[in-house]
TIROLUM-661941 format. One record per residue (C-alpha): residue in three letters; x, y, z. Coordinates in nm, 2 decimals. Example, Ala and Ser with C-alpha at 12.3 -4.5 7.8 and 13.67 -1.06 7.14 Angstrom:
BEGIN
{ALA; {1.23; -0.45; 0.78}}
{SER; {1.37; -0.11; 0.71}}
! end
This chain:
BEGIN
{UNK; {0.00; 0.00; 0.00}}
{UNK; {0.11; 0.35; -0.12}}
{UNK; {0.04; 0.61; 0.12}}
{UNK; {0.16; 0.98; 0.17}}
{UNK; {0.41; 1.08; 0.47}}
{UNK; {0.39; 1.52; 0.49}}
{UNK; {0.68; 1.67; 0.64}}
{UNK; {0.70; 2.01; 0.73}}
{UNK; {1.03; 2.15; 0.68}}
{UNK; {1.23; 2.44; 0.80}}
{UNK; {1.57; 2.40; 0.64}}
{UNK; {1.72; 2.36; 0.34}}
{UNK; {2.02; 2.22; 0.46}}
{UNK; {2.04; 1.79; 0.51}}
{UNK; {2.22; 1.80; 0.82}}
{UNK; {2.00; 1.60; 1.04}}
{UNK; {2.17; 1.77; 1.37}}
{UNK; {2.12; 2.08; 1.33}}
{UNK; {2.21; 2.40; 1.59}}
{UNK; {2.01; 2.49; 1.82}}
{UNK; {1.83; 2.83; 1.80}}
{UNK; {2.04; 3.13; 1.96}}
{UNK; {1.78; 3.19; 2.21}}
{UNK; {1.85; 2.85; 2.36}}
{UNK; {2.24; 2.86; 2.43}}
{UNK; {2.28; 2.94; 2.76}}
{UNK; {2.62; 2.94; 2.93}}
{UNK; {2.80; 2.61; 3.00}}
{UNK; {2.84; 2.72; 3.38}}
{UNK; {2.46; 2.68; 3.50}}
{UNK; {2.39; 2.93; 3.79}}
{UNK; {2.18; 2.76; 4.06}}
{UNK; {1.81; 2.79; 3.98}}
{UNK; {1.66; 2.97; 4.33}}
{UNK; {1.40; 2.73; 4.25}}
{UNK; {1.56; 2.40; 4.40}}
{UNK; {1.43; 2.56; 4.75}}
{UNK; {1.10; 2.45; 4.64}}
{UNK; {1.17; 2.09; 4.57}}
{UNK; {1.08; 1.85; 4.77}}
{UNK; {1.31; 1.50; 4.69}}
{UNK; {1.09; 1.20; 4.80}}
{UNK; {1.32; 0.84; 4.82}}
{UNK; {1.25; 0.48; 4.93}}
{UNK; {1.49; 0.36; 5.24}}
{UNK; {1.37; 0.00; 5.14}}
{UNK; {1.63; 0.04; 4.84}}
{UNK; {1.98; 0.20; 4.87}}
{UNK; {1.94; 0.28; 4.46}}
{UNK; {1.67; 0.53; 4.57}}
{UNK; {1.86; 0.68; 4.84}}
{UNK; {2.16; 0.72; 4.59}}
{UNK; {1.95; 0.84; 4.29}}
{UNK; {1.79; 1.14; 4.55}}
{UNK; {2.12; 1.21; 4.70}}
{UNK; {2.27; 1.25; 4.32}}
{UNK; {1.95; 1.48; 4.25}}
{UNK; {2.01; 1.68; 4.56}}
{UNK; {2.37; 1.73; 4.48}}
{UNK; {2.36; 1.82; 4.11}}
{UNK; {2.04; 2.09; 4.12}}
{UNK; {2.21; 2.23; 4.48}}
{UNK; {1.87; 2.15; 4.68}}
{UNK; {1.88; 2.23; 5.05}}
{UNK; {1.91; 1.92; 5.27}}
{UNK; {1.67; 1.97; 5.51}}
{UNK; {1.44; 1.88; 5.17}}
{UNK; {1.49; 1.55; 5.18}}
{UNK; {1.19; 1.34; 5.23}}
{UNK; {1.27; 0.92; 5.37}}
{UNK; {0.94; 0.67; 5.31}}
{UNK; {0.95; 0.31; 5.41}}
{UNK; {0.72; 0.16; 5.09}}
{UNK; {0.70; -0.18; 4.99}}
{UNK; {0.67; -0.28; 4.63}}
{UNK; {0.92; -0.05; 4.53}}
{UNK; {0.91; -0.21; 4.21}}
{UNK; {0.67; -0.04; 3.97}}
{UNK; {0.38; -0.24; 4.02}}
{UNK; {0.10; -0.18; 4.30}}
{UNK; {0.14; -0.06; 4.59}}
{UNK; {-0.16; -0.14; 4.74}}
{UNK; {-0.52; 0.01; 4.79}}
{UNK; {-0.59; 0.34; 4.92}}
{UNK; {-0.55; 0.29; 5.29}}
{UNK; {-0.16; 0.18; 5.19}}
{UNK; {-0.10; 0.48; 4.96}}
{UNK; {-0.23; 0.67; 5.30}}
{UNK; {0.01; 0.48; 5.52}}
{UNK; {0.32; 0.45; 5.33}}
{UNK; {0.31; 0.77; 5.08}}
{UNK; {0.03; 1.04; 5.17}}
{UNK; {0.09; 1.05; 5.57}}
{UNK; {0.49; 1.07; 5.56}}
{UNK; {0.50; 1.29; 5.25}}
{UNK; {0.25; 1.52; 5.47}}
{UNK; {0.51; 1.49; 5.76}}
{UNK; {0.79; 1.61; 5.54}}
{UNK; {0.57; 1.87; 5.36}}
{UNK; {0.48; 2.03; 5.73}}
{UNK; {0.84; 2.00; 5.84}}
{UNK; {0.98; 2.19; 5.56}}
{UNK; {0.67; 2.45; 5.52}}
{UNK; {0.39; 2.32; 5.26}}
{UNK; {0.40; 2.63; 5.16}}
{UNK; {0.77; 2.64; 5.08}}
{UNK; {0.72; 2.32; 4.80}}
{UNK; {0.60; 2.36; 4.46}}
{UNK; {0.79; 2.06; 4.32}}
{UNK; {0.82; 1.68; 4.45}}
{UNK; {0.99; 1.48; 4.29}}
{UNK; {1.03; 1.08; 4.34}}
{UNK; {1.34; 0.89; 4.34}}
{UNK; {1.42; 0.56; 4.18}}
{UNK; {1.23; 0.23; 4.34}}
{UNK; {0.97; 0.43; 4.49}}
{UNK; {0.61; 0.31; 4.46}}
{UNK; {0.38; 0.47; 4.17}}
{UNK; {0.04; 0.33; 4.20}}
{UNK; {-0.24; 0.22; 4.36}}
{UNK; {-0.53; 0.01; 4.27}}
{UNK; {-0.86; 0.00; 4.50}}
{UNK; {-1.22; -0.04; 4.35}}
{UNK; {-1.42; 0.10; 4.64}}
{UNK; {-1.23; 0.43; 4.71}}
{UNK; {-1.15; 0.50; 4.34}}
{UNK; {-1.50; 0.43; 4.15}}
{UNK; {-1.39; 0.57; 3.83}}
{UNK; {-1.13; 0.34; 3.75}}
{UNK; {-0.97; 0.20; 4.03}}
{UNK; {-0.59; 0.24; 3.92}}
{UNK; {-0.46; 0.56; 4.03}}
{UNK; {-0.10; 0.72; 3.96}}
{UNK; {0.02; 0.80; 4.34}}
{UNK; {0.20; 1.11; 4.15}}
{UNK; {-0.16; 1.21; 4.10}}
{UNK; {-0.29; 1.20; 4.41}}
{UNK; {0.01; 1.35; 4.57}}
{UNK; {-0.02; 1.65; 4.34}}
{UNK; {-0.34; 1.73; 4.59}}
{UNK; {-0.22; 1.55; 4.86}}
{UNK; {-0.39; 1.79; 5.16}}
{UNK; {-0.75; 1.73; 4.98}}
{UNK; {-0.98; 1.60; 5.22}}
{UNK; {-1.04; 1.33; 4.94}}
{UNK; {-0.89; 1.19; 4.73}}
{UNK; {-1.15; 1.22; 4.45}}
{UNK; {-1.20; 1.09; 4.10}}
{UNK; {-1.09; 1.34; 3.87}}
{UNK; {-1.01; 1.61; 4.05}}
{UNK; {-1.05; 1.93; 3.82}}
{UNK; {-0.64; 2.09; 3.88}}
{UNK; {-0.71; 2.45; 3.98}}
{UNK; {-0.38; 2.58; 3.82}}
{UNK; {-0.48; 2.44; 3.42}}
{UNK; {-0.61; 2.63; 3.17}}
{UNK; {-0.85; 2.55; 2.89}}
{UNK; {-0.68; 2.59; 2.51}}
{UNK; {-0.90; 2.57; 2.22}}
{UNK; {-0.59; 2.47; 1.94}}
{UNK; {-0.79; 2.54; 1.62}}
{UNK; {-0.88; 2.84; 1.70}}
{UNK; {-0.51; 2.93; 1.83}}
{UNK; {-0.73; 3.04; 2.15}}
{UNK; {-0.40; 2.99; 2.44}}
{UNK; {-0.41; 3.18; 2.78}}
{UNK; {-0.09; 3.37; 2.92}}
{UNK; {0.17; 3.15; 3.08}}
{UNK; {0.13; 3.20; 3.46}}
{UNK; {0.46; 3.04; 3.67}}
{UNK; {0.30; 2.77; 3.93}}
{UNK; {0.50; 3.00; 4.20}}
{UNK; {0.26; 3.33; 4.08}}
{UNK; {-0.02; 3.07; 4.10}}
{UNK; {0.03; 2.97; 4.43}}
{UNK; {0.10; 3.33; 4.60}}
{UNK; {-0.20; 3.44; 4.43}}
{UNK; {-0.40; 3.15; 4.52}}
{UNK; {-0.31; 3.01; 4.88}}
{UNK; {-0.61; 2.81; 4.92}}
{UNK; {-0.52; 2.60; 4.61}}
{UNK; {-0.17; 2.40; 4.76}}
{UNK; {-0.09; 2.19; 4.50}}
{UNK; {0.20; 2.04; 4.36}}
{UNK; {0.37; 1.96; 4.07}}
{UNK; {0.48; 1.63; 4.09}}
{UNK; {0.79; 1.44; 3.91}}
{UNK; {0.94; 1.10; 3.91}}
{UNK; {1.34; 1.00; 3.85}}
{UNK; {1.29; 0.68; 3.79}}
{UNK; {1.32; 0.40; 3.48}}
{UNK; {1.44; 0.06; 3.48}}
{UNK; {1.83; 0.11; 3.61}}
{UNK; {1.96; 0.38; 3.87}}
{UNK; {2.19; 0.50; 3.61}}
{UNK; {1.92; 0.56; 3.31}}
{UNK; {1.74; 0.74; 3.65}}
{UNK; {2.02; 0.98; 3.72}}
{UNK; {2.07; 1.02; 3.34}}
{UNK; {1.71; 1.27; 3.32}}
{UNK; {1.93; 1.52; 3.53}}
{UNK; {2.22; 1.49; 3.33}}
{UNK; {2.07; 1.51; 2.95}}
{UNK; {1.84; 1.78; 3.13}}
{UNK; {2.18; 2.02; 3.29}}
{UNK; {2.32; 1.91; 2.93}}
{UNK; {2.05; 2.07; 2.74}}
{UNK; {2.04; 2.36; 2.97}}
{UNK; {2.41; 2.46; 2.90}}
{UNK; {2.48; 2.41; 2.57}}
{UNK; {2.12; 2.43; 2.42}}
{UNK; {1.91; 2.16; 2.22}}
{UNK; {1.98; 2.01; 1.90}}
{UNK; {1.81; 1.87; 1.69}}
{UNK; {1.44; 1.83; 1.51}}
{UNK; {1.07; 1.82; 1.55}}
{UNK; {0.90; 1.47; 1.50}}
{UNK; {0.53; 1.48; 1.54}}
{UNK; {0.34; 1.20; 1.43}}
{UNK; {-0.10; 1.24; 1.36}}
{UNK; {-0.29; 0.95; 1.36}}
{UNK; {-0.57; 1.11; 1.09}}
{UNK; {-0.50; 1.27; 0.75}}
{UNK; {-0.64; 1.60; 0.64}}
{UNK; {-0.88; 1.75; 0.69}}
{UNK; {-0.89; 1.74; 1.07}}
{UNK; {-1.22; 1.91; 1.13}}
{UNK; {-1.37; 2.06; 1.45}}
{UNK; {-1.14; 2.04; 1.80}}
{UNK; {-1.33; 1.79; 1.95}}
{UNK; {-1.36; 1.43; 2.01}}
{UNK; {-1.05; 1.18; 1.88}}
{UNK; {-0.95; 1.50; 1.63}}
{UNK; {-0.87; 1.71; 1.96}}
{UNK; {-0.56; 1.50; 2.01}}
{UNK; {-0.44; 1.59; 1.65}}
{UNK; {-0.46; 1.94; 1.68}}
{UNK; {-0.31; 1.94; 2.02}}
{UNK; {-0.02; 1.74; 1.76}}
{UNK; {-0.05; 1.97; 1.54}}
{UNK; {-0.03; 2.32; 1.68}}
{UNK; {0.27; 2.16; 1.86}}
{UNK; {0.48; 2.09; 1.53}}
{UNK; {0.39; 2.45; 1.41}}
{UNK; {0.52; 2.63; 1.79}}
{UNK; {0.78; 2.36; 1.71}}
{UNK; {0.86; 2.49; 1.39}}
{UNK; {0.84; 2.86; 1.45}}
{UNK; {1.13; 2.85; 1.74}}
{UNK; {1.35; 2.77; 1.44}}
{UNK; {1.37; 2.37; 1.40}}
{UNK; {1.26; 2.15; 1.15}}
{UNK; {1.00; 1.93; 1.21}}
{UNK; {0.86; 1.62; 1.05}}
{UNK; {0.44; 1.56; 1.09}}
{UNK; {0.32; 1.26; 0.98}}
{UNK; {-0.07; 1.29; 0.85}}
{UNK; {-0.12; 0.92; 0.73}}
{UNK; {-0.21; 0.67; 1.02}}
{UNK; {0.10; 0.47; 1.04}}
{UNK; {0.35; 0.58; 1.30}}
{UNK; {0.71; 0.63; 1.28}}
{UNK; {0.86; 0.24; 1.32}}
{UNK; {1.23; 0.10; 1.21}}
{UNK; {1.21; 0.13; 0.87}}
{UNK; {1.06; 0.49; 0.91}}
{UNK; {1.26; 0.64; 1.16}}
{UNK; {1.29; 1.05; 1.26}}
{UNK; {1.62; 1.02; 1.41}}
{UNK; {1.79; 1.36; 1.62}}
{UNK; {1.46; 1.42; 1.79}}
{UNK; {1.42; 1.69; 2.03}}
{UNK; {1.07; 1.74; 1.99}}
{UNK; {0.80; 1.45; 2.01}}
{UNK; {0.40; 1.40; 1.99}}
{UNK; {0.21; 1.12; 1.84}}
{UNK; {-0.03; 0.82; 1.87}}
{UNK; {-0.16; 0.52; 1.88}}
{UNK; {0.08; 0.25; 2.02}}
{UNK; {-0.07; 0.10; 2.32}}
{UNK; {0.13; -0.14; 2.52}}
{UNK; {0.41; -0.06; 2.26}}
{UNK; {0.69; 0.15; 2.18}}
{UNK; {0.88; 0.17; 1.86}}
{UNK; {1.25; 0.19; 1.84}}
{UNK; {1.24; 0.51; 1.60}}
{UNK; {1.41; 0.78; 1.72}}
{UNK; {1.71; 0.90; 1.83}}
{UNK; {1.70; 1.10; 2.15}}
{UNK; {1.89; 1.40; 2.15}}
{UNK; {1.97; 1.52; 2.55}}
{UNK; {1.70; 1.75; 2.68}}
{UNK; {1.44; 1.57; 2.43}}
{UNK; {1.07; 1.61; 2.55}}
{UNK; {0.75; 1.43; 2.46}}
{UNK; {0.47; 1.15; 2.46}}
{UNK; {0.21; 0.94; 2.33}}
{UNK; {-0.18; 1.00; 2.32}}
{UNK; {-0.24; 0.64; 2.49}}
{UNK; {-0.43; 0.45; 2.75}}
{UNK; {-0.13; 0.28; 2.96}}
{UNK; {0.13; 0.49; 2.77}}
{UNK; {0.34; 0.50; 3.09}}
{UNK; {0.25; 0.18; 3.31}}
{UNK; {0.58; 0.22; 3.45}}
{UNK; {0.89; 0.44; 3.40}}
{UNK; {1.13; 0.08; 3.50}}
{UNK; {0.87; -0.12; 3.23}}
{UNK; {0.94; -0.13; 2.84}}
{UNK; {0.67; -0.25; 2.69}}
{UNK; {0.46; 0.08; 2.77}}
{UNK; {0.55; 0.36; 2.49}}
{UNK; {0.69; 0.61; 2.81}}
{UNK; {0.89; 0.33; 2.96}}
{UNK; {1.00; 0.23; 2.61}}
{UNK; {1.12; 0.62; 2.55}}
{UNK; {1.31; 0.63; 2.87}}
{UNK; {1.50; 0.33; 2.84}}
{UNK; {1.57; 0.48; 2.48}}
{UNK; {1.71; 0.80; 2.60}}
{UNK; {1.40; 1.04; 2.60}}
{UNK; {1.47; 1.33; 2.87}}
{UNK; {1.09; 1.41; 2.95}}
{UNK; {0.80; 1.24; 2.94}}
{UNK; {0.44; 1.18; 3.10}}
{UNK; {0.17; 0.91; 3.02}}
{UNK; {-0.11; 0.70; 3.17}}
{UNK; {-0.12; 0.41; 3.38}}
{UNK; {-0.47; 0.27; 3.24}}
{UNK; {-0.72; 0.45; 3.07}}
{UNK; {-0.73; 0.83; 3.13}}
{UNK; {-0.93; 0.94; 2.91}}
{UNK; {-0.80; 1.19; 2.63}}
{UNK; {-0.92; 1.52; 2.80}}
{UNK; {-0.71; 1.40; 3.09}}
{UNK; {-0.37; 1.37; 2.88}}
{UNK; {-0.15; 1.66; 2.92}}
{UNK; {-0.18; 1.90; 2.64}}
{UNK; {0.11; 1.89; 2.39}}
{UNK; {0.12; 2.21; 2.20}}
{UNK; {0.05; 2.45; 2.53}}
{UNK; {0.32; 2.28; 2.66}}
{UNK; {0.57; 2.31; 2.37}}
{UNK; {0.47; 2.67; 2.35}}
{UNK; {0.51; 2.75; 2.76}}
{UNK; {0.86; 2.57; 2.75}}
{UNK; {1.01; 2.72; 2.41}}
{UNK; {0.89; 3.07; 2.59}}
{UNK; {1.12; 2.97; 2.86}}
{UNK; {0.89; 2.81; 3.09}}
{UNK; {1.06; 2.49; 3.33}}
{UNK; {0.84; 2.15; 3.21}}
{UNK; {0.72; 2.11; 3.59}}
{UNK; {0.55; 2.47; 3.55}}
{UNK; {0.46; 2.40; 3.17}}
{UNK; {0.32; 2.01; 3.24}}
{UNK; {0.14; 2.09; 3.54}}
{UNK; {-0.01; 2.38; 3.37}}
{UNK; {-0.17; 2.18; 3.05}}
{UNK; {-0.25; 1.89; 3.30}}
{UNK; {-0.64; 1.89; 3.33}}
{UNK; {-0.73; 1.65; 3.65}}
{UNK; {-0.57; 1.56; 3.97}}
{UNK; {-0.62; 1.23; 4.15}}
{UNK; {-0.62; 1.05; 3.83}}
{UNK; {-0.31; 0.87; 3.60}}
{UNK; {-0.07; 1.09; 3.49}}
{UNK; {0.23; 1.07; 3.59}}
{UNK; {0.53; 1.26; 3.47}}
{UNK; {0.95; 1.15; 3.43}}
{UNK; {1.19; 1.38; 3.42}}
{UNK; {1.37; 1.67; 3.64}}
{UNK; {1.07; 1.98; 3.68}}
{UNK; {1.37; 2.25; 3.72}}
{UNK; {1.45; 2.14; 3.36}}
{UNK; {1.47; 2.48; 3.18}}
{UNK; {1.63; 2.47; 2.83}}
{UNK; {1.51; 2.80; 2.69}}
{UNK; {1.56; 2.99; 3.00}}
{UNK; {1.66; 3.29; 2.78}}
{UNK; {1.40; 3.25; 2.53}}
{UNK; {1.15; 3.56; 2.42}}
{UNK; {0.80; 3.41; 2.34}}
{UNK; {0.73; 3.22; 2.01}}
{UNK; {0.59; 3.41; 1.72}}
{UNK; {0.23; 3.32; 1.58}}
{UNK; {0.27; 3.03; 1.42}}
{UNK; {0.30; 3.13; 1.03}}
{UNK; {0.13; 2.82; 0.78}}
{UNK; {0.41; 2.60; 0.68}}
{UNK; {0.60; 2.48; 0.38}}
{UNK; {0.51; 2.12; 0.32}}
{UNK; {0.71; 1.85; 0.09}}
{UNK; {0.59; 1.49; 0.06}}
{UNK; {0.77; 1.21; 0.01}}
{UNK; {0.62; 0.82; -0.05}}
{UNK; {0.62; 0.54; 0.17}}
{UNK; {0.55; 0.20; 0.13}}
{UNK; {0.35; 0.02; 0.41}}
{UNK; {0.17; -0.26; 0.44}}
{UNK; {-0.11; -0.38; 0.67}}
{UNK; {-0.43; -0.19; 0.80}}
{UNK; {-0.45; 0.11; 1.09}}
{UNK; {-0.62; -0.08; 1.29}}
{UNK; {-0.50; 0.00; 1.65}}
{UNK; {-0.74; -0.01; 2.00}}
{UNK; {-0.93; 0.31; 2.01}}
{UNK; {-0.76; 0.57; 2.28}}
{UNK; {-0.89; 0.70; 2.54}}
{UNK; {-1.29; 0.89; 2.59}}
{UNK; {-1.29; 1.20; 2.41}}
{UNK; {-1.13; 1.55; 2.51}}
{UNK; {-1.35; 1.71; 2.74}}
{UNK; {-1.30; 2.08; 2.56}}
! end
C-alpha cells in the first residue's frame, strides 16, 4: 500500500543535527536555579538505589538538605502498591510529615526517586477506575479526598484550532495568588536502572548549557482535513499546533498525517521534539533521542511504568528520552497533558514542571510525569511568534497492513 508521509520542513540544509536556536544557548556554567528551595526529593529507604539516585538529584540541582523526604514503601518495584489505605500509610501520611516540616508552603515541586512506589489500585475508594497514579494523588495530597478526577485549579483551557491559548502564569505566581489552592507539581526520576534514573538530570543540565539540537518529530494518527477540535480529532490538533510552535522557534519538524507511526524502517532520528499516537502497550524503536528531548504518546497505559518497556513512556526512557508523561490505564483523552501548550510554555522559557502541570487537566487520576521539573532549556527565550502556515514537501512510503489500533482514550472534554 502506497500512502503519503507530509513533512513540514524548516531548512534547506540535510544535516539532520542541526544547531540549536540562539535563544537556547545558555552558558555552560549553569547558575543555581533559586527554585531547587521548592523541591521536595521523596526516596525509598527499602532500596539503597533510591537513596543514591535522591542524593545525586540533591547534589547536582544544589537543593537544601533539610528537603529530603525518607518513606518506608513496599513494592518499590513499579507495580502496586496497594489500595488506598496503603497509599495513606506508606506515601500520603509521611509525604504530609515532610511537607509540614519543611513548610507546605515552601514546596511547589516533589519529585520521586528511583524504586519508589507509583500506583495504587482500590475499586471502592476509586470508583472511576480504580488504578490511580500516586503522583496524581500527591499532586493534591492535603485534599480532604482523594476524588476521581479532581479538576487541577492551576490548568487552563486551550481551544488549538482556533489558536485560543491563555498567558503563561509560573506555578509559583499561581500559588502566592492563590493560597487556598496548595498543589504540587509532581515528578518522578525513575526508569528501569539507577543509572538511566540519574541520566534525566544529566541530559536535562546538558540541554540547559549548551542548548538543544536537533528536530521536530510529530506524528497524527488522521489525515487532512482534521475538522472541529473535539472528540478523537482534539488529540491531532493538540499534535498539530505543537509541530507548528515547534517549527516557529527555528527547528525543522517532520508531521506525519497518514495513520502509520514512525517504526524501524521509518525512523525520525535527532529528535528533540515528540508527539504522536496510537501504540498501546508498545513502543517503537524510532528515534534517536537528543539530550534535553521532551515528549509522549496519546495512549491508555502509555506510561505503566517508567522501569517497564513495553509501555510507549517506559519504552522512551529506556531509549534515551529526557521528558515524558503518560497513563497508567485509561485516562481518558481530555485528561492527557496537552502537547502544544506545553511546547509553546517551555520554548517561551517556561521549566516542564510549570509548563506540564499547567496543561494537566485532572488531579487524583493517572498521569504521571519522568523527568527533572527544574528542567529549563530555553531559560533565555523571548515568546514564540504566531505560528505562520508551513512549507510542506511529501515524500512516499511503502507500508503494508491496515491502521487498525485499539481506540484511545474517551474523548477530550474541551
Amino acid at each position: 500500500m502506497i500512502r503519503i508521509r507530509t513533512a513540514f520542513l524548516l531548512s534547506l540544509t540535510a544535516s539532520l543535527f542541526l544547531a540549536a536556536p540562539a535563544s537556547s544557548q545558555v552558558s555552560s556554567t549553569l547558575a543555581r536555579d533559586p527554585l531547587a528551595d521548592k523541591v521536595l526529593v521523596v526516596f525509598n529507604t527499602r532500596y539503597p538505589e533510591s537513596v543514591d539516585v535522591a542524593n545525586y538529584y540533591i547534589s547536582k540541582r544544589q537543593i537544601p538538605d533539610r528537603n529530603r523526604c525518607a518513606i518506608d514503601a513496599p513494592s518499590g518495584d513499579g507495580y502496586y502498591l496497594g489500595g488506598a489505605a496503603a497509599y495513606n500509610q506508606y506515601v500520603k501520611l509521611p509525604v504530609q510529615n515532610c511537607l509540614n516540616a519543611v513548610g507546605p508552603d515552601k514546596i511547589l515541586y516533589i519529585v520521586f526517586s528511583y524504586l519508589t512506589p507509583d500506583k495504587v489500585f482500590d475499586e471502592i475508594a476509586y470508583s472511576i477506575y480504580a488504578p490511580r497514579a500516586i503522583d496524581s494523588l500527591v499532586a493534591d495530597i492535603w485534599a480532604s479526598f482523594d476524588g476521581n478526577m479532581t479538576s487541577n485549579p492551576y490548568s487552563t483551557t486551550e481551544h488549538s484550532a482556533a489558536g485560543d491559548y491563555p498567558s503563561f502564569v509560573s506555578l509559583a505566581q499561581f500559588r502566592a495568588d492563590h493560597p487556598a489552592n496548595r498543589v504540587y507539581s509532581v515528578w518522578r526520576l525513575d526508569a528501569r536502572t539507577a543509572a538511566q534514573a540519574t541520566g534525566l538530570v544529566d541530559k536535562a543540565m546538558t540541554a540547559e548549557a549548551n542548548g538543544i539540537t536537533g528536530r521536530g518529530c510529530f506524528d497524527r494518527r488522521y489525515p487532512d482535513p482534521l475538522g472541529d477540535d473535539n472528540n478523537y480529532a482534539s488529540g491531532d490538533w493538540d499534535i498539530q499546533k505543537a509541530a507548528h510552535f515547534v517549527q516557529s522557534a527555528g527547528y525543522p519538524v517532520t508531521l506525519d498525517t497518514n495513520p502509520q507511526e514512525f517504526d524501524p524502517s521509518h525512523r525520525c532520528d535527532g529528535a528533540a521534539f515528540y508527539g504522536g499516537w496510537y501504540s498501546y502497550g508498545n513502543y517503537n524503536d524510532a528515534f534517536r533521542w537528543v539530550p534535553g528531548a521532551m515528549g509522549w504518546h496519546l495512549d491508555s497505559l502509555s506510561l505503566w511504568s517508567a522501569r517497564d518497556s513495553t509501555s510507549w513512556g517506559g519504552g522512551a526512557i529506556e531509549h534515551g528520552i529526557t521528558v515524558t508523561t503518560g497513563a497508567v490505564s485509561e485516562p481518558f483523552l481530555g485528561a492527557i497533558p496537552h502537547l502544544d501548550a506545553f511546547f509553546k510554555d517551555v520554548l517561551a522559557g517556561a521549566n516542564v514542571g510549570d509548563a506540564l502541570f499547567r496543561h494537566t487537566e485532572f488531579l487524583d487520576w493517572m498521569i504521571m510525569n519522568v523527568g527533572d521539573p527544574l528542567y529549563r532549556p530555553f531559560r533565555t527565550a523571548s515568546p514564540p511568534p504566531p505560528v505562520a502556515p508551513a512549507a510542506t514537501a511529501s515524500r512516499r512510503r511503502s507500508d503494508g497492513g491496515s491502521a487498525g489500533a485499539p481506540s484511545c482514550c474517551a474523548s477530550r472534554r474541551r
